[in-house]
C-alpha positions as CSV (number, residue, x, y, z in Angstrom):
1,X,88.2,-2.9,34.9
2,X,90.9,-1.3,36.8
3,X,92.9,-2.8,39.5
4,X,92.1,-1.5,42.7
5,X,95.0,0.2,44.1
6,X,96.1,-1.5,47.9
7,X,97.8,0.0,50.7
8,X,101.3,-0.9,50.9
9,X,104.2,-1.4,53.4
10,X,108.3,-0.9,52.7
11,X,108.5,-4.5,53.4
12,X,106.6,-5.2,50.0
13,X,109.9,-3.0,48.0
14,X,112.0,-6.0,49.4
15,X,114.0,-7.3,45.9
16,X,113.1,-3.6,44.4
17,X,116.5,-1.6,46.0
18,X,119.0,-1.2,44.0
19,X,122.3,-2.8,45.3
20,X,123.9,0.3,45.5
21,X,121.6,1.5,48.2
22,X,120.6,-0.2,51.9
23,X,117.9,0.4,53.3
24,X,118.4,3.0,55.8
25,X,120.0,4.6,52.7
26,X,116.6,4.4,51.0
27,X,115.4,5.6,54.3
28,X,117.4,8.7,54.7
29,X,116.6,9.6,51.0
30,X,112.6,9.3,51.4
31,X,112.4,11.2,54.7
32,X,114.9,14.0,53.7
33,X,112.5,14.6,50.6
34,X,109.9,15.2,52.8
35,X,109.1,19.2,53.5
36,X,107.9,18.5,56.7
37,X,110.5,18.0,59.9
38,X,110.5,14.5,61.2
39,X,112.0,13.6,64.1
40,X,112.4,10.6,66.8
41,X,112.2,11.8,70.1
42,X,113.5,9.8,73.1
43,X,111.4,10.7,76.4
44,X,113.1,10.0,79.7
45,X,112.6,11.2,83.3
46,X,115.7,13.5,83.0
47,X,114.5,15.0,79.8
48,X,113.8,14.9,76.1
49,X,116.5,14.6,73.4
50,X,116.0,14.0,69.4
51,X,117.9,10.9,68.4
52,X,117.0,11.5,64.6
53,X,115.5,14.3,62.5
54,X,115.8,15.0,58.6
55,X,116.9,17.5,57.5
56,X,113.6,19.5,56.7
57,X,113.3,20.1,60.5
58,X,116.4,22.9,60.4
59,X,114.6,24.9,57.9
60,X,111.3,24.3,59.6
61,X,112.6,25.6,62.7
62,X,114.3,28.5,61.1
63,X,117.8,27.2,60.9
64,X,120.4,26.3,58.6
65,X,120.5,22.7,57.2
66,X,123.6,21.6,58.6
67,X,122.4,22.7,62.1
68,X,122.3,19.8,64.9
69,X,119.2,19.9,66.9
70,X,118.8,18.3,69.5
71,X,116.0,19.7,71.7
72,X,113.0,21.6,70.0
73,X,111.6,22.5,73.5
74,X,114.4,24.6,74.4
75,X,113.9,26.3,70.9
76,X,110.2,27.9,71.9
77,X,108.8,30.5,73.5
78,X,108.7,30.0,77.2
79,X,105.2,29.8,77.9
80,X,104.8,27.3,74.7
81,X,107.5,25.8,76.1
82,X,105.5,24.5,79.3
83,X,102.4,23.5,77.1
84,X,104.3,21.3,74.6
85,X,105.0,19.6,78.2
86,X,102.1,19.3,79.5
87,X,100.3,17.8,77.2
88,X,103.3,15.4,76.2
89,X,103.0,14.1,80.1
90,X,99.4,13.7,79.4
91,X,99.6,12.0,76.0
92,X,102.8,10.3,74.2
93,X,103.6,9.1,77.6
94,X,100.7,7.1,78.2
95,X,100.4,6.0,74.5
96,X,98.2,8.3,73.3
97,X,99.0,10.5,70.0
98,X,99.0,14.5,70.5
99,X,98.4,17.6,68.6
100,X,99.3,21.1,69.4
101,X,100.6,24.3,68.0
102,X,103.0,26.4,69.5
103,X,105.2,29.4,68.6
104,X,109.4,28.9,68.1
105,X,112.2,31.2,67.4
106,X,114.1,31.1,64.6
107,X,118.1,31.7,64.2
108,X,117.7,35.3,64.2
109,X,115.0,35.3,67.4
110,X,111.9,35.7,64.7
111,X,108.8,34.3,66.0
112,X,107.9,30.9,63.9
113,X,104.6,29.1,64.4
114,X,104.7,25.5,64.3
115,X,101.7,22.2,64.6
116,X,103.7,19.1,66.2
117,X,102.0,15.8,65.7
118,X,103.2,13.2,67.5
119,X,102.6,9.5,68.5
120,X,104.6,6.8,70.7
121,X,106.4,4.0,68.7
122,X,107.7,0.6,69.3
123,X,110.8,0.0,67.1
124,X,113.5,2.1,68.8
125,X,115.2,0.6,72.0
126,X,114.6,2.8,74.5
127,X,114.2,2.4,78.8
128,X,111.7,5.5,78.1
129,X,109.3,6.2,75.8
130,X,110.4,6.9,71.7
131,X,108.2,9.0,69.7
132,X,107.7,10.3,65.9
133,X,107.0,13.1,65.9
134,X,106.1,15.4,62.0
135,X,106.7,19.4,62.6
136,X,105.4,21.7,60.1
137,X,105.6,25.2,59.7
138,X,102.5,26.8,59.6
139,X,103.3,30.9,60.3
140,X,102.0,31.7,56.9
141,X,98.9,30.8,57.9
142,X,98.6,32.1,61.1
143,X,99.7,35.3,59.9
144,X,97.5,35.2,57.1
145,X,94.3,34.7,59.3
146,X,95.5,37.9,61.6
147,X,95.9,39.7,58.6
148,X,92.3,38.3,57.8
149,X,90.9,39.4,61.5
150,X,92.9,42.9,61.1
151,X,91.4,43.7,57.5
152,X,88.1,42.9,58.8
153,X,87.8,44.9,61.6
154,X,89.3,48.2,59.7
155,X,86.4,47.7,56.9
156,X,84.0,47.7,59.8
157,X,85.3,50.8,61.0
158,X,85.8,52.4,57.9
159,X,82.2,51.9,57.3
160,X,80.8,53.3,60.0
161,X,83.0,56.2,60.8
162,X,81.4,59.2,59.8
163,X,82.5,62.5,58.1
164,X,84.5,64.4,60.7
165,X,86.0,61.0,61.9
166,X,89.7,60.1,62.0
167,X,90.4,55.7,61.3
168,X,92.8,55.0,63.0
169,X,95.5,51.6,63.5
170,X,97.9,51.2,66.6
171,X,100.6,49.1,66.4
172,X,101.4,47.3,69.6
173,X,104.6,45.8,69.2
174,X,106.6,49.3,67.3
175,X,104.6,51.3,69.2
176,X,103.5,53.3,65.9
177,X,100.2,55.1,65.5
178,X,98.6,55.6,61.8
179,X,96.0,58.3,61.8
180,X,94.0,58.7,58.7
181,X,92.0,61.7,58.1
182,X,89.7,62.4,55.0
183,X,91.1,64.5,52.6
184,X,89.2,67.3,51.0
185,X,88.3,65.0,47.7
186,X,87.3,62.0,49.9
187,X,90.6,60.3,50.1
188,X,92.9,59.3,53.1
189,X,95.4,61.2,54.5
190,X,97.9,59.0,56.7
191,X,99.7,60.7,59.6
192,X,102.6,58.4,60.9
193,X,103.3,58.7,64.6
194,X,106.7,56.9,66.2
195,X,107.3,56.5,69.4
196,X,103.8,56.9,70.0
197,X,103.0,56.5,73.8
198,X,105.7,59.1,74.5
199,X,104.7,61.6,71.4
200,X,101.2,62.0,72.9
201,X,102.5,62.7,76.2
202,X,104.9,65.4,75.3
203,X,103.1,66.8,72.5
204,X,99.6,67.3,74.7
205,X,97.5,65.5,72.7
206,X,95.1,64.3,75.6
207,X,94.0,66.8,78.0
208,X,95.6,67.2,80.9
209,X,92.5,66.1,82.8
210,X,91.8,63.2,80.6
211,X,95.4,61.8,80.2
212,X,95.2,59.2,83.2
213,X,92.1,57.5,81.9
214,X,93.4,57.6,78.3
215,X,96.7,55.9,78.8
216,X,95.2,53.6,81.5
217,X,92.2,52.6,78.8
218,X,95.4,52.0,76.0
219,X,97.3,50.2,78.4
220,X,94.7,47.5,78.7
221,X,93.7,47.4,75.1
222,X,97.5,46.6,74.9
223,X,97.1,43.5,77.7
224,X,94.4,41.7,76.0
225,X,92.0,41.2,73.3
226,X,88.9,43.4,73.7
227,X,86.1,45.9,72.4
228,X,85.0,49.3,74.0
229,X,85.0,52.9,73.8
230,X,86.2,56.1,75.7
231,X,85.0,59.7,75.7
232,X,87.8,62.3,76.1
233,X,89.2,65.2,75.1
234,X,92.0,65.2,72.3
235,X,93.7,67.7,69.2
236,X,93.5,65.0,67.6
237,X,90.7,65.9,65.3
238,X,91.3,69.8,65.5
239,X,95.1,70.3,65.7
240,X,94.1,74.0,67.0
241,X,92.2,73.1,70.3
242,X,91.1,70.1,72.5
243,X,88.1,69.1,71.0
244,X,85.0,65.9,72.7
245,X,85.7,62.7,71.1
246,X,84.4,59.3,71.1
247,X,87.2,56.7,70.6
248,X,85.9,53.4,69.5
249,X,88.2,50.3,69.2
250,X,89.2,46.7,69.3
251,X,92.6,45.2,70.0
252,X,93.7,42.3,68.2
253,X,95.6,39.5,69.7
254,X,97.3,36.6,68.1
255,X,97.5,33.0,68.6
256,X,99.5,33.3,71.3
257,X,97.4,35.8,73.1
258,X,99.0,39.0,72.1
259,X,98.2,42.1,71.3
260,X,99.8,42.8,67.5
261,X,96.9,45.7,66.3
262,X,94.5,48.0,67.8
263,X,92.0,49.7,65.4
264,X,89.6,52.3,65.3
265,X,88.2,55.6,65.1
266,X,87.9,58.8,66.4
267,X,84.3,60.6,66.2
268,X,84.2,63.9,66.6
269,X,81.6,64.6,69.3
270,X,82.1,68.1,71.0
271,X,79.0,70.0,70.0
272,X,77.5,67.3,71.1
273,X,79.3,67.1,74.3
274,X,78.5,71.0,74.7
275,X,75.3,70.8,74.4
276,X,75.5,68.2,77.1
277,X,77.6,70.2,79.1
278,X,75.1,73.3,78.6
279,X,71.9,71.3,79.7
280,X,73.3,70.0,82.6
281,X,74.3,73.6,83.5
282,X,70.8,74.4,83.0
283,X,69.5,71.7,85.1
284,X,71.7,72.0,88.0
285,X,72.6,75.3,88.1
286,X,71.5,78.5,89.3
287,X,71.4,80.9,86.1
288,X,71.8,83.8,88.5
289,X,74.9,82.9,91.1
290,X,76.9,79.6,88.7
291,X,76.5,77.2,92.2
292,X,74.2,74.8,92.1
293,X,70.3,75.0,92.2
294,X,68.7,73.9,95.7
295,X,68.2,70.8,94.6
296,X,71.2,69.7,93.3
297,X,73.2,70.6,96.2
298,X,71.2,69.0,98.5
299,X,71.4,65.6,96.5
300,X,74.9,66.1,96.1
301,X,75.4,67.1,100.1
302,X,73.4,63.7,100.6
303,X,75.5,62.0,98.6
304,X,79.0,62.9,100.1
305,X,77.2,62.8,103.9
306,X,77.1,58.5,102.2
307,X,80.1,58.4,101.0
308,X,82.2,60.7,104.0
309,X,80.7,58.6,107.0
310,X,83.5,58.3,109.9
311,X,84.8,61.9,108.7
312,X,84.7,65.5,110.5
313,X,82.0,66.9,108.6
314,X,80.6,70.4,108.4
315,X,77.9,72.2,107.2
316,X,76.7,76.1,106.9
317,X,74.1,77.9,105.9
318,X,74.8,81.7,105.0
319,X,72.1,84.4,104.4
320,X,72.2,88.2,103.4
321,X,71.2,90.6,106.2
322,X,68.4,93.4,104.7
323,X,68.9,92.6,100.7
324,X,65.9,94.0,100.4
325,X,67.4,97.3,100.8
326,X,69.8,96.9,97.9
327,X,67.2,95.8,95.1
328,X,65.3,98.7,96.9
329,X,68.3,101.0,96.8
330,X,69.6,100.2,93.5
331,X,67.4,98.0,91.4
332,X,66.9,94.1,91.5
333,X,70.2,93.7,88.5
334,X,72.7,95.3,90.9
335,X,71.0,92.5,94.0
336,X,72.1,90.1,91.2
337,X,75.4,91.4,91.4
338,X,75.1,91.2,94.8
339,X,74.5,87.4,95.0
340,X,77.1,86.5,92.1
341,X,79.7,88.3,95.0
342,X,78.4,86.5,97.8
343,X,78.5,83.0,95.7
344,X,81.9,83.7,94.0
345,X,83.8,84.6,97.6
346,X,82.1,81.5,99.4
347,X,83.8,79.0,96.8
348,X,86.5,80.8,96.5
349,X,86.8,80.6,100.3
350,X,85.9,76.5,100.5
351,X,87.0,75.6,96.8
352,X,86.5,72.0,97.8
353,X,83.2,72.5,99.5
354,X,80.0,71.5,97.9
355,X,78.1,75.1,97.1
356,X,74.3,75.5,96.5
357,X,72.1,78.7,96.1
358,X,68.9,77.3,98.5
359,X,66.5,80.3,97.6
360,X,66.3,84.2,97.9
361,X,69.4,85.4,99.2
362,X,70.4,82.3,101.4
363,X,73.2,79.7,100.8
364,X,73.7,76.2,101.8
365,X,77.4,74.8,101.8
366,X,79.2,71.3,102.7
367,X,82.6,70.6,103.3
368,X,85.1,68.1,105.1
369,X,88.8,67.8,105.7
370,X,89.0,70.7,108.5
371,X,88.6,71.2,112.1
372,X,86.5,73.5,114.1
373,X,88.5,76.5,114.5
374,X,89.7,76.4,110.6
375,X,86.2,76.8,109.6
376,X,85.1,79.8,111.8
377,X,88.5,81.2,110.8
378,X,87.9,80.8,107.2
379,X,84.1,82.4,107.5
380,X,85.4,85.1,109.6
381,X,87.9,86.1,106.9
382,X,85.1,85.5,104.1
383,X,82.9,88.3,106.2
384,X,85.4,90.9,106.3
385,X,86.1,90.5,102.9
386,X,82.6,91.0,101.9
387,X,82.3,94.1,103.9
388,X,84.8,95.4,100.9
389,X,83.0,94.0,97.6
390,X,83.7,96.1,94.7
391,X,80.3,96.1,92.3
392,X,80.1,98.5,89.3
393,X,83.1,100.7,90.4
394,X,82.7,101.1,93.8
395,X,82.9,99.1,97.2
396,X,79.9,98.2,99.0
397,X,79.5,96.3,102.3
398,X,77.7,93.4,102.1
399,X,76.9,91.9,105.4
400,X,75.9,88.1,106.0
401,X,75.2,85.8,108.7
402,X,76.3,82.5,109.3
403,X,75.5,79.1,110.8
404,X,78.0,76.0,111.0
405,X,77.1,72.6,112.2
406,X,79.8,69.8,112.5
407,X,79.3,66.3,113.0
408,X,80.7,63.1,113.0
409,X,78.1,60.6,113.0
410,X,75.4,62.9,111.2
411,X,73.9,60.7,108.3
412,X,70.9,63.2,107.0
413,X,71.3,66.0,105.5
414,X,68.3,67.3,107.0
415,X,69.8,67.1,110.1
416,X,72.7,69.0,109.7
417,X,69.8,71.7,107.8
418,X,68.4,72.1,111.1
419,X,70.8,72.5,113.0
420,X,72.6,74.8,110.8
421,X,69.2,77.3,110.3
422,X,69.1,77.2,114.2
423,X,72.3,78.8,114.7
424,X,71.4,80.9,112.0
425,X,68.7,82.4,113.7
426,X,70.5,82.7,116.8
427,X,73.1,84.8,114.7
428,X,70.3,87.2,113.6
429,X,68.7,87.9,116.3
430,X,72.3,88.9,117.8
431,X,73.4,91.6,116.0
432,X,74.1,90.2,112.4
433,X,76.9,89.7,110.4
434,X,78.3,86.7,112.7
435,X,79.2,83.5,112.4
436,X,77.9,80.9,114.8
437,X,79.6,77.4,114.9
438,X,78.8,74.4,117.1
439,X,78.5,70.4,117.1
440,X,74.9,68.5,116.3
C-alpha cells in the first residue's frame, strides 16, 4: 500500500541543506525559480514600499531583471492605480486576503494586465502592516478572450449581412477603418482606411446632412461598450453617389472599459428608403401643387402651434380670385399650372413656413420668427410678383387674396383658421387681390 503523501513545512528540510547554503540562500533560490513575482510589501500611513521581490516580478511587470522596484502602484494605470487602493484599505489592512486585476505599463509604456493576490503576514517586523503578495501576468489571456469576443461578433455579422452589404471593423485606438466588400467570385475585398475620422470628413463620405448624427453616433460607440444601428446616407456602398444605408454595430471594450474594436456592417437600403420616401410623398402631399395635403398641414400647424407656445406666431390663408375663369379660359391643365405658381412663390416667399394646399384653389400657411409689418411686406411683394407669372411662354396675372392672423397666446389651430378666413372674406368683398393682417 502506498504511503500517503503529507503536507509539509521548510522546518521539516532542517538537517537536509547542504552546508554550503543558509537558509535564506535556499530561500532566495526557491522563490527566484518561481515564474510568478513575489513580493513583501510594507503598508504604512505614508505609503507603500516593497521590502523584497524576486526576481520574476521585473519580467512580470515588463522590466529588465536587474531593475529595482520598489512601488508597483506607481507602475499602473491611474485609474487601476486608485482601485488597487481601495480595496487594499478594505482588505490586507484589516487582515483580510485580496484579489484583483488591474492593468500596468511596461518599460516601453505597453499596457500589461496583471491578477495580485495578496494576504497580511506576521513574520516581518513592521509598525504597519507586511504583506505577500504573488503577481502574475495574465495579458495573454485577456487578450486572448477580446480576441475571442471580437471574432465572435464578426461571424455574427458576416452571417447575417446580406448581398449588397459591406462588413466592416473599426479600430478605436489607430483610428483605422477595414471595409470589406464581396468580390465578384464571393470573396472579400478589404479597403484600408487611415486616419479614418478625418478621411470621411474630407473625402464626403456622409452626407452633408447626415454627417452630425454620424460622427456623434461614432463618437459614442467610441466611449463605451454598446449595440445599435443608424440610418444615413453614405458612398460607401456606391462610390458613384450617396446611397440609404443601414449601419448595424457593436463596440467592444476591454477589461478596463475601453473601446479596442467596433464591428459591423453596412446594408444597403436605398430602394427601400425611396420607396419610403415616395409613399410618404403620396400620403402627405398634394400630387398637383408638391405642399402638403390639407391634412397634413394642419397636423403639422398643430404641432408647431405645441411646440412654438410663448412665440409671435402667424398664420394666413390665401385664395385665387375667379380661377374659374382660367380652367374656363384655357383648360383645367393650364389651372394646374396655375396652382403649382401660386404654391411654388408662397414657399419660396416663407421658405421656413409650414405650406398646405387646403382645397380648390385656397392655401393655408404657418410661420414664426417675424413681426407684423415683415409679414404684410413679404405678401405684398408675393402679390405683385404673381401679377407677372410666366406659364407656357407667356405672363399672366394671377391675382390672390390674403388673410393673416397673429397671435401670441393662440393654442388651436382652429382658431387661428377662423380668424384667418374672416379677414379673408373681408379682403374679397373689398376689391380683391389684398392682403388683410390683424391680431386674434
Amino acid at each position: 500500500m502506498e504511503e500517503k503523501i503529507q503536507n509539509t513545512s521548510l522546518s521539516h528540510l532542517h538537517g537536509r541543506l547542504k552546508k554550503e547554503y543558509a537558509w535564506h540562500k535556499a530561500g532566495d533560490i526557491l522563490l527566484d525559480s518561481l515564474e510568478d513575482g513575489i513580493a513583501l510589501l510594507e503598508m504604512k500611513n505614508e505609503g507603500v514600499r516593497i521590502i523584497y521581490h524576486n526576481r520574476a516580478l521585473c519580467s512580470v511587470m515588463g522590466y529588465d531583471e536587474d531593475t529595482v522596484i520598489t512601488d508597483i502602484v506607481e507602475m499602473l494605470c491611474p485609474r487601476d492605480r486608485m482601485a488597487l487602493v481601495v480595496l487594499s484599505e478594505q482588505t490586507v489592512r484589516k487582515g483580510k486576503p485580496m484579489s484583483i486585476e488591474v492593468l500596468g505599463m511596461d518599460k516601453n509604456g505597453k499596457e500589461n494586465w496583471i491578477h495580485v493576490s495578496a494576504k497580511p503576514v506576521d513574520f516581518i517586523v513592521t509598525d504597519g502592516v507586511a504583506v505577500l503578495a504573488m503577481i502574475t501576468n495574465i495579458t495573454h489571456d485577456k487578450q486572448k478572450n477580446l480576441e475571442s469576443t471580437i471574432n465572435y461578433e464578426r461571424c455574427m455579422m458576416l452571417q447575417e449581412a446580406m448581398n449588397k452589404s459591406v462588413y466592416f471593423e473599426y479600430d478605436n485606438i489607430s483610428d483605422t477603418m477595414t471595409l470589406n466588400y464581396r468580390s465578384a467570385d464571393g470573396g472579400v475585398d478589404p479597403v484600408e482606411v487611415r486616419n479614418y475620422s478625418a478621411y470621411a470628413k474630407k473625402m464626403h463620405l456622409i452626407h452633408p446632412e447626415d454627417r452630425e448624427l454620424f460622427f456623434g453616433t461614432l463618437a459614442r460607440a467610441c466611449s463605451k461598450a454598446m449595440k445599435g444601428s443608424l440610418r444615413y446616407r453614405t458612398t460607401v456602398i456606391d462610390q458613384q453617389s450617396y446611397k440609404w444605408a443601414n449601419n448595424i454595430y457593436i463596440s467592444i471594450a476591454d477589461s478596463n472599459g475601453r473601446v479596442v474594436r467596433i464591428i459591423g456592417r453596412i446594408d444597403d437600403i436605398d430602394d427601400e428608403q425611396k420607396e419610403k420616401v415616395r409613399t410618404t410623398k403620396l400620403i402627405e402631399y398634394d400630387s398637383t401643387t408638391g405642399v402638403y395635403n390639407k391634412l397634413t398641414a394642419a397636423t403639422k400647424i398643430q404641432q408647431a402651434i405645441e411646440n412654438n407656445k410663448g412665440k409671435r406666431e402667424f398664420f394666413a390663408i390665401v385664395d385665387l380670385d375667379d380661377f374659374k375663369e382660367y380652367n374656363d379660359t384655357y383648360g383645367h391643365s393650364f389651372g394646374d399650372e396655375v396652382l403649382k405658381s401660386v404654391a411654388s412663390d408662397l414657399v419660396a416667399s416663407f421658405p421656413d413656413g409650414i405650406v398646405g394646399r387646403f382645397g380648390g384653389d385656397e392655401f393655408i400657411l404657418y410661420v414664426t420668427g417675424y413681426d407684423e409689418k415683415k409679414v404684410e411686406e413679404k405678401f405684398e411683394s408675393y402679390l405683385k410678383k404673381l401679377e407677372h407669372t410666366l406659364i407656357r411662354g407667356e405672363n399672366h396675372e394671377i391675382r390672390c387674396c390674403v388673410g393673416v392672423v397673429w397671435s401670441d397666446s393662440t393654442d388651436s389651430y382652429a382658431e387661428f383658421f377662423d380668424g384667418a378666413d374672416a379677414l379673408l372674406y373681408k379682403a374679397k368683398n373689398s376689391g380683391k387681390n389684398k392682403v388683410l393682417c390683424q391680431k386674434l
